[in-house]
N, C-alpha and C positions, 0 to 999 in steps of 0.2 A: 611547547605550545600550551600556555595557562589561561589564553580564553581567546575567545571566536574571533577568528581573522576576518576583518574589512578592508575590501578592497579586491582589487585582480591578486596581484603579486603575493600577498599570503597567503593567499587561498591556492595559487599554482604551487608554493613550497608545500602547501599540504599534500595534494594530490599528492607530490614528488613520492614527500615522507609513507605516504598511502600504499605504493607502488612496491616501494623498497618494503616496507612492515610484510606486505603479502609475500613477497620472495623469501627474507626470513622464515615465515611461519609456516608455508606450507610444508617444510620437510620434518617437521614435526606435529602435524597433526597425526592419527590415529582412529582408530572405530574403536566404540564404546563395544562389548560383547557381553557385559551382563548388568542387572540393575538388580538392586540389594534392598527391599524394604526396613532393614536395621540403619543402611545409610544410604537413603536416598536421594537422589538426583534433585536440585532444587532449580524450577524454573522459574522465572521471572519476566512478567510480561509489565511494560512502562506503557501503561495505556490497556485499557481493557473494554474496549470496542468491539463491532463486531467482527475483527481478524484478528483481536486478542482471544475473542471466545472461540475461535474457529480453531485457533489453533491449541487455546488449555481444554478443549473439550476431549481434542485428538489423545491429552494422556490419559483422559479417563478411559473415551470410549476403547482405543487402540492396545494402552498399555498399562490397564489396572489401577492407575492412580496412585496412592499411599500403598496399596496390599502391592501392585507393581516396583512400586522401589522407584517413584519421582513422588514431589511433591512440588505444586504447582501455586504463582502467587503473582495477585494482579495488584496495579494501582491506576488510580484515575481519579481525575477534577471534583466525582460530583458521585452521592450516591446511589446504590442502584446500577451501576453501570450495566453492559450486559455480561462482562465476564466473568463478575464477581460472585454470582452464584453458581459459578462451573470450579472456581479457583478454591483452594484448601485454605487460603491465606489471604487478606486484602486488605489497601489501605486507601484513603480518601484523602487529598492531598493537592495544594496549588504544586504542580510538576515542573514551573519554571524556578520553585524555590529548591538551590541548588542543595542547603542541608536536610531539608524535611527529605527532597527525593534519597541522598545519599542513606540517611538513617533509615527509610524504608528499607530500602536495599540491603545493607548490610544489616538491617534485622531479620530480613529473612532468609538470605547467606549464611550468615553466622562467618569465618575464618574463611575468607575466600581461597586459601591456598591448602585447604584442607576439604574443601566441598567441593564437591561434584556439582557443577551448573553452570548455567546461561543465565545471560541478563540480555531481553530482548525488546527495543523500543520500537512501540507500534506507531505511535504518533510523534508529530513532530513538535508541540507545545508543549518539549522537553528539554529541559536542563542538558545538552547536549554533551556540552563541553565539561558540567560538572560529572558527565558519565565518562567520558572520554580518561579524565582524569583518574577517576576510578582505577579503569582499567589498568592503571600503570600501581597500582595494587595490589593487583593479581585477580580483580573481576574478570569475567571473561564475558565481553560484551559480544553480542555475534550481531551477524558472521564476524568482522574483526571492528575492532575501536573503532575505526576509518569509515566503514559501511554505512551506518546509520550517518555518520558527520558530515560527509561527502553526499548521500543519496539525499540527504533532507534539506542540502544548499543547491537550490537551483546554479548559481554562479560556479561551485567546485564542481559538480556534478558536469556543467558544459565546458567545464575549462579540461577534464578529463576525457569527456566524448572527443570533443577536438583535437586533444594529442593523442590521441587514438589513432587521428585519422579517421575515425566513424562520420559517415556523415551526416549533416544537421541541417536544422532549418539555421536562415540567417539570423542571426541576435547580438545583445546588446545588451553593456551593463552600467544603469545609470544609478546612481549614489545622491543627486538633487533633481526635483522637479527640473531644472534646466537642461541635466545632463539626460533629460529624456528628451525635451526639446530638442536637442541637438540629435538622439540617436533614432528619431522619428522622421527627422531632417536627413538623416540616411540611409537608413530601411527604404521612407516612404509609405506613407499610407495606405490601403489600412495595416496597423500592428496590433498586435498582442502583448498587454501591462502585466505581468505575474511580480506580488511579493516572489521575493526570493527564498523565504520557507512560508510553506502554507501546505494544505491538503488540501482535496475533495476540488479542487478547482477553486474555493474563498478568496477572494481579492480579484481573479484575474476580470480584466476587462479587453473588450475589441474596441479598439480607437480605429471610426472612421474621418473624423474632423478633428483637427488640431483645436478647436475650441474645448476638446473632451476632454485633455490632456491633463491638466491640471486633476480634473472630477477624476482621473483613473486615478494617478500619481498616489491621492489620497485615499482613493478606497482600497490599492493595494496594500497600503501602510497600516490600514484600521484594521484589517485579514488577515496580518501577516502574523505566522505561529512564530514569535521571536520579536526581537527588540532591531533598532537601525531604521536608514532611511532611502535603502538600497530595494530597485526592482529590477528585474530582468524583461529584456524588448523583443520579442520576436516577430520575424515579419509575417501576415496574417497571408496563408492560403488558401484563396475563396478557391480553387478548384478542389481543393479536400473536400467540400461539402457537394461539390456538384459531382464530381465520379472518383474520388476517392477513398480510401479507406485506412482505419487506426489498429491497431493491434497493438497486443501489448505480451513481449517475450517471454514465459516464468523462467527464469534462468536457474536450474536446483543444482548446486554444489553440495556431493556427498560421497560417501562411500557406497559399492554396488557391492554384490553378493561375496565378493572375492576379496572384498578389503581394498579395493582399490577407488580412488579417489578418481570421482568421473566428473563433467560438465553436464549434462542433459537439458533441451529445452523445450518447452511445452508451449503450444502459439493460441492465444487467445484475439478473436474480432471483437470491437468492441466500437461506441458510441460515445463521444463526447458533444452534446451540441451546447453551445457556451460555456465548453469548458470543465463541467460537470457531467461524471460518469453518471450513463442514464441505463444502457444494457450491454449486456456482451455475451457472445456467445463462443460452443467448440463444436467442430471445427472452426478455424476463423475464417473458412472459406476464399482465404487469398491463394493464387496459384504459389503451385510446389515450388518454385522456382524462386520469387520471390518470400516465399516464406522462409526456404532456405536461407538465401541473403541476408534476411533479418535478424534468424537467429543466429548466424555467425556473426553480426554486430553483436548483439546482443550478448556472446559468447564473450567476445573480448574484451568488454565491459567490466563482465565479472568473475574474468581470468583474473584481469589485470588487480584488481580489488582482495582477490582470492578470498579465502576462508569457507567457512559453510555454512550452507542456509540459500533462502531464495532468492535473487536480485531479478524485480518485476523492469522491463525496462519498453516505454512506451516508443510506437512508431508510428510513423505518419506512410503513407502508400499513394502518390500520386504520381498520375502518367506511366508508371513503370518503373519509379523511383523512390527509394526508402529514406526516411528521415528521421533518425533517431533524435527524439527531445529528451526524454527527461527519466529518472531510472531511482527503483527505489528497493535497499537491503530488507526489504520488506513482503510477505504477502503481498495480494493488492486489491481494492474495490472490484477489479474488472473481471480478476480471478476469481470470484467469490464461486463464477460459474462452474468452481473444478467440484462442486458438490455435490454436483449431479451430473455432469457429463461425465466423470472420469472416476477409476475404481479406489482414489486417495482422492481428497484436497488437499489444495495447497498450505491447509493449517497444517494436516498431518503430517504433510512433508516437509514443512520449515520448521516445524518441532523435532522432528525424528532425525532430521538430517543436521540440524546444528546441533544437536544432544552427540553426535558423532553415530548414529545406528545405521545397519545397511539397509539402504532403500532397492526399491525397484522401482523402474518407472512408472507411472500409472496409464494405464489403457482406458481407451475410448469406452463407455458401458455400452451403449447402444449403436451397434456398428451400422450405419448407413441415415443414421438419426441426426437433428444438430440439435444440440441444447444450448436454452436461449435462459437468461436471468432479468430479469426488468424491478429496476429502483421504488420500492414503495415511499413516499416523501409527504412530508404533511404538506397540507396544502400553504401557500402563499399570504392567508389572510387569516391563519394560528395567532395568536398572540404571543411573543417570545416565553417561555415559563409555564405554558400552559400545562397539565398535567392528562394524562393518556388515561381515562378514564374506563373504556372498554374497546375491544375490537373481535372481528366475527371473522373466524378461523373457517366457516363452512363457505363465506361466498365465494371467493376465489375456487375454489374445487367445483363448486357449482357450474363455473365456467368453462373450467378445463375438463367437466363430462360433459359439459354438452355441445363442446368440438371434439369431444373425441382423442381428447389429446392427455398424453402424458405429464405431468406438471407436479408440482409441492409448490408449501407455502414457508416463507422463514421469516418467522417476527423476531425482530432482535430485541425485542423488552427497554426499551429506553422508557424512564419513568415519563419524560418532559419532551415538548417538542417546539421548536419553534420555525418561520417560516424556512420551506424547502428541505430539512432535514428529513435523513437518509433514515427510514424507521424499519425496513425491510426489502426481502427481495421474495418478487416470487419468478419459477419458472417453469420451461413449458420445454417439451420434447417431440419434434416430427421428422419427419424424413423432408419437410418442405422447411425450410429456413423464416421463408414467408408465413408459412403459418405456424411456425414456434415462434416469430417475434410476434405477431396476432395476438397470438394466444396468450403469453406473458403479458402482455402490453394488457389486453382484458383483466388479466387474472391480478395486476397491481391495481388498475382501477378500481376495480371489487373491495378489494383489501383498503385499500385508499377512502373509499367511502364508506367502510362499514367501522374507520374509528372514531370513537367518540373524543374530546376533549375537554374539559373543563375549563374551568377559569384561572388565570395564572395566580400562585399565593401571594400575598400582598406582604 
């Protein structure tokens, strides 16, 4: 496979290939048992956002850094990012250019068959396939080659849930503005238009009138993190929004205290309204029962996938029924919340668990509490380019004293903002679910209004 499969059918031989790589490779994995400051572990983060910082923060904060025996190195589109000042090493870089990203890489590798590391792609306006490639090198892309290939094509991603047997919303894969026509003609109204890679929710639209069709077609196509003319259809459930609920599985592949290679899954509630994650919290408040169900989808997912590291993998909860969409070898936006609910995040545990070290599960901090994360976002009428001129770190706290509530703030330092982008999160901790969402929800508005912007450089 020398470049990105279009279409149903080579996208199913991949999954195939996907299945069989993970049966190989699991009886050769291993736990890492010491880290050597003279030859250190080199990680590499493709994308240095805010779940690229989340997680190269974890080797400072957790594991000493350079004096620890890893050495940690980002890349990203545009300077400034936010992980680039947590990272030892960084480079600035168009990421769909398939040589600039490989020479990153292999500058900071050096002799992949002699270094110790990981290469881990955050985001999906990546060079996929020229990483992919890589690996058959001796990169060691995690969790495996497939993970990231698979989790960031919505079409292999469903074509895998369904031989699974997992089950799914109804969907559809259209290749021309017509072949949506037709697959809107059998869903039925309303649907759901997702490019086929993208993040953050960008592209997706809800089609209630066949007149919109076209207007989605096109703005999944201008969204979409990748090249092609392919989106994915699924059928829209207005009862999600009226008594439904989303969650989203962390699925951690690692080794436990014993050297044994475990599944573990951590259940996150969370908020998508048009598509774009807005909060989430833990517990996710879904009963025992179907959360269970969940995370044993979510379990076979990324069995079947294998390797190590996290596979975040999104569900739907309606009527009493689970619907597994869309799943990613990645951290995830909705997780962000494990940084305060839980005694690890999920940065530190998809660094520490793909690096091969033994984990343990993380525990609830505040037992009888829910921790709630709410999206800080520039507002809607930013001008794209504008630059982040100041913001006021005390008002959000202001808020969260004077409900009496538990809370922090996280500014992800993005220099530039433009409309709806995701600039921070802040969160809130109670025993009332209702009033830690309150509470957050205030505590971003605060945050929200106290930045200033500038005017975009000309």
């Amino acid at each position: 496979m020398s470049m990105r499969p279009i279409g149903v059918e080579p996208r199913r031989s991949m999954v195939d290939e996907a299945m069989s790589y993970a049966r190989e490779l699991e009886p050769r994995l291993e736990p890492l048992d010491h880290l050597d400051p003279g030859d250190p572990f080199v990680y590499v983060s493709v994308g240095g956002g805010e779940l690229g910082d989340l997680v190269l923060t974890a080797a400072k904060r957790s594991l000493g850094g350079r004096g620890g025996g890893i050495l940690t190195a980002a890349i990203d589109r545009y300077p400034g990012f936010p992980a680039q000042d947590v990272a030892d090493a960084h480079a600035v870089l168009d990421m769909m250019n398939g040589d600039a990203l490989e020479a990153a890489i292999s500058g900071f590798v050096g002799d992949p068959r002699r270094t110790r590391h990981a290469v881990f792609l955050e985001v999906e306006a990546v060079d996929t396939m020229r990483v992919f490639e890589m690996s058959r090198r001796g990169y060691n892309v995690v969790s495996t080659p497939y993970g990231p290939l698979i989790g960031m094509d919505r079409l292999a991603s469903k074509l895998l849930i369904s031989g699974l047997g997992v089950p799914a919303v109804d969907w559809r894969y259209a290749g021309s503005a017509e072949e949506l026509r037709s697959a809107a003609d059998e869903l039925g109204l309303p649907i759901i238009v997702k490019p086929v890679m993208t993040s953050s929710g960008h592209g997706t639209s809800v089609v209630t009138d066949a007149d919109e069709l076209d207007a989605a077609y096109e703005h999944a196509l201008k969204h979409a993190r990748g090249r092609g003319d392919e989106v994915i259809v699924e059928r829209y459930l207005p009862e999600l929004r009226e008594r439904g609920l989303e969650l989203t599985q962390l699925v951690i592949r690692g080794f436990d205290e014993d050297g044994r290679l475990r599944t573990s899954v951590l259940s996150v509630g969370h908020m998508r309204p048009g598509a774009v994650y807005v909060e989430s919290w833990i517990p996710s408040g879904a009963p025992a029962s179907l959360e269970a169900e969940g995370a044993e989808h979510a379990r076979r997912i990324a069995d079947a996938l294998g390797g190590l590291g996290i596979y975040a993998v999104e569900q739907l909860v309606v009527d009493g029924k689970i619907y597994t969409s869309e799943f990613a070898n990645r951290p995830h936006d909705t997780g962000m919340v494990t940084r305060w609910a839980l005694t690890e995040d999920e940065g530190s545990l998809h660094l520490r668990s793909t690096m091969g070290l033994r984990i343990q599960l993380p525990r609830i901090v505040d037992i009888g509490s829910t921790c709630v994360a709410r999206v800080v976002l520039a507002p809607e009428d930013v001008a794209p380019g504008s630059p982040v001129i100041s913001w006021d770190p005390s008002a959000a706290y202001s808020v969260l004293a004077g409900m009496g509530v538990r809370g922090d703030v996280w500014f992800f330092g993005k220099p530039m903002a433009y409309p709806g982008r995701r600039m921070g999160l802040a969160a809130a901790c109670s025993p009332s679910l209702r009033t830690a969402r309150d509470a957050a929800s205030r505590a971003a508005a605060a945050v929200e209004e106290g930045i200033r912007y500038g005017a975009p450089r000309s």
